[in-house]
Phi, psi and omega in degrees: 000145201255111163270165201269149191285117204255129207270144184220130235244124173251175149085183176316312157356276183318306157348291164285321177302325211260312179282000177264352183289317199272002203284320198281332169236166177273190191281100188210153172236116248273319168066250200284357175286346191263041195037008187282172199256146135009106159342185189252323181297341162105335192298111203239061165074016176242006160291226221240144135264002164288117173293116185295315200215084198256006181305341181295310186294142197235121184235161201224124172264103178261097198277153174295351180166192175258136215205152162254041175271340175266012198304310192284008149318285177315322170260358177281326190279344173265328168287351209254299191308333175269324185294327214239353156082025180295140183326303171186172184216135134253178187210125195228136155252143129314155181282320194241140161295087195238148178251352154274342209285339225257304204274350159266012159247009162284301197305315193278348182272293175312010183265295171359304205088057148252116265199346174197152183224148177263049221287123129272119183279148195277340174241105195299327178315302210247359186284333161317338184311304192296292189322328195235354139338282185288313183255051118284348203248010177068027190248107135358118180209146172236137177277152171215130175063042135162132215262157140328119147336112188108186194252019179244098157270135187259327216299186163283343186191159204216120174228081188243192179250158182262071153018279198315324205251342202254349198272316168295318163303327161264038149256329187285336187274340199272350179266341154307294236252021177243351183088033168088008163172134274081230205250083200230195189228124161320060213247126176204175143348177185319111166283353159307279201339121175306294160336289149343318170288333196288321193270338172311317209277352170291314196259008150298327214260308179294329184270347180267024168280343178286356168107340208100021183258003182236119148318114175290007210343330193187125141273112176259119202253203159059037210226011182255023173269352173185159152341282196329272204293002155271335160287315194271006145337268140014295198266354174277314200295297202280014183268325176305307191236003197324270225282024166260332202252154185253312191241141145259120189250150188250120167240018195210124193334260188312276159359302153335264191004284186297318169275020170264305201286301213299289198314315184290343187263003180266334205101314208303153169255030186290170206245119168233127151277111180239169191261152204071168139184120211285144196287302196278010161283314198273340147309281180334334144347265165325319197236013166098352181256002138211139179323299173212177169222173195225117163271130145277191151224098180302300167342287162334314190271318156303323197263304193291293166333329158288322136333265210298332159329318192280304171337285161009277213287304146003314202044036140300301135259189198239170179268092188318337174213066187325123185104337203314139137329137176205133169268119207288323193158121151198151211212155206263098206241111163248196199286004193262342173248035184247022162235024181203015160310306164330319197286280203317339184281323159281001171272311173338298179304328182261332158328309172306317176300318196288327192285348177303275146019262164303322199219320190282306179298135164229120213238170197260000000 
């Protein structure tokens, strides 16, 4: 699925805007000022989205494996349980990316009595399946940090980073930071992944704005299963082409990483952009040896996610616009913003509440 494109407001700037925004309202949801149109049930959207009662809900967050992006899921999901007074929150992965192994261990957490999910599925093809599963079964679901293939989400909402626009934005600092033309290189994910095709057409999309001055050289995909097979990615390309490339943009974890390590221990002058962040990434910043990084914000997406779920599971409220997409965030961080990014990415986060609220929610 193409999530729509967004505009995501970075730096200080982004900041001010955004907390003097959430200061004027409360969490309610606004119905006709956001112009949408009325659920078919007639309701219309001006009740409370503050949750009166979520001890029934038990809600359970399911990353597709083990990844460390999903690590800040696990204290986001405990803190959402303790502000909001939820039944429980747990945060359970499978060992392997298997999307059955992903979905008999959903079957065994709804055995549990977990009434609503938070999903990243592992097969972008096939998680509508699980999704309109579950919700026959009468459970709340979200899809997170990553939509379905196609134009169909079954999940009740898709709260993700929008891949195609934060993968264009570190093509663009990496093509800043070569100084607007040389060689550069692609390092990114499973190329099965619907995401993943997403972020090509991003840093596709940044080189053919340079005009013909930057070079595409290479994509590389399939380079995000563990450290290990990304470094020695990492370390065939510059042993191959080091003195061709100018710029390396990262869209994908490990990989960062791994061209974070490599470059600075080469010697190389290639310009790196990466993705997260990750501690030797945000060193790697800091002392010059990489240019930039493109932060999602998972927190958000746990916190927030969990929340509108609860909201859901409740039937306090319904979705106005069931599958929708909404993006969670991503924001562009170099030295001059890397010790004071973060506030934009939780006002970013409380933005998110409001716009659920406002515009996505139809509350009783």
């Amino acid at each position: 699925m193409r999530p729509p494109t967004r505009s995501v407001l970075t730096g200080v700037a982004a900041v001010a805007v955004l907390l003097a925004g959430s200061a004027a309202c409360t969490i309610k949801n606004s119905g006709a000022s956001s112009g949408a149109q009325a659920t078919a049930s007639g309701k219309s959207g001006t009740g409370t989205a503050e949750l009166a009662d979520g001890s029934g809900t038990k809600v359970a967050l399911v990353p597709g494996g083990a990844h460390p992006y999903f690590q800040p899921w696990k204290a986001a999901g405990a803190a959402a349980k303790k502000e909001y007074g939820l039944g429980d929150v747990t945060f359970d992965e499978t060992s392997e990316w298997d999307q059955q192994k992903q979905n008999n261990l959903i079957s065994t957490l709804a055995a549990r009595g977990y009434n609503a999910f938070g999903i990243f599925g592992v097969s972008p093809t096939d998680i509508n399946t699980t999704f309109a599963d579950l919700k026959s079964q009468g459970f709340a679901v979200a899809s997170l940090a990553s939509c379905p293939a196609g134009g169909t989400d079954k999940a009740d909402f898709c709260l993700s980073t929008d891949v195609e626009v934060a993968a264009y934005k570190a093509a663009e600092a990496a093509i800043g930071a070569m100084g607007g033309k040389g060689t550069l290189v692609h390092l990114t994910g499973n190329n099965v992944d619907a995401n993943t095709q997403l972020r090509i057409k991003g840093v596709d999309k940044a080189v053919k704005e340079s005009g013909g001055k930057v070079k595409l050289l290479q994509t590389i995909t399939d380079v995000d299963k563990d450290l290990q097979t990304a470094q020695k990615a990492v370390s065939d390309l510059l042993a191959a082409k080091g003195d061709q490339i100018q710029g390396i943009v990262t869209t994908a974890y490990n990989p960062a990483v791994a061209a974070a390590d490599a470059v600075k221990s080469s010697g190389s002058r290639a310009k790196v952009v990466a993705i997260d962040d990750d501690a030797k990434i945000l060193s790697a910043i800091k002392d010059g040896s990489v240019a930039a990084t493109v932060v999602q914000n998972p927190v958000g997406q746990a916190e927030v996610g969990t929340w509108a779920l609860a909201l859901l599971q409740t039937k306090q409220c319904t979705m106005r616009h069931p599958g929708q997409i909404i993006d969670s965030g991503s924001f562009v961080v170099t030295k001059t913003n890397v010790s004071t990014y973060d506030s934009a990415r939780t006002a970013r986060t409380e933005q998110l509440k409001k716009q659920f609220a406002d515009t996505v929610l139809v509350c009783e």
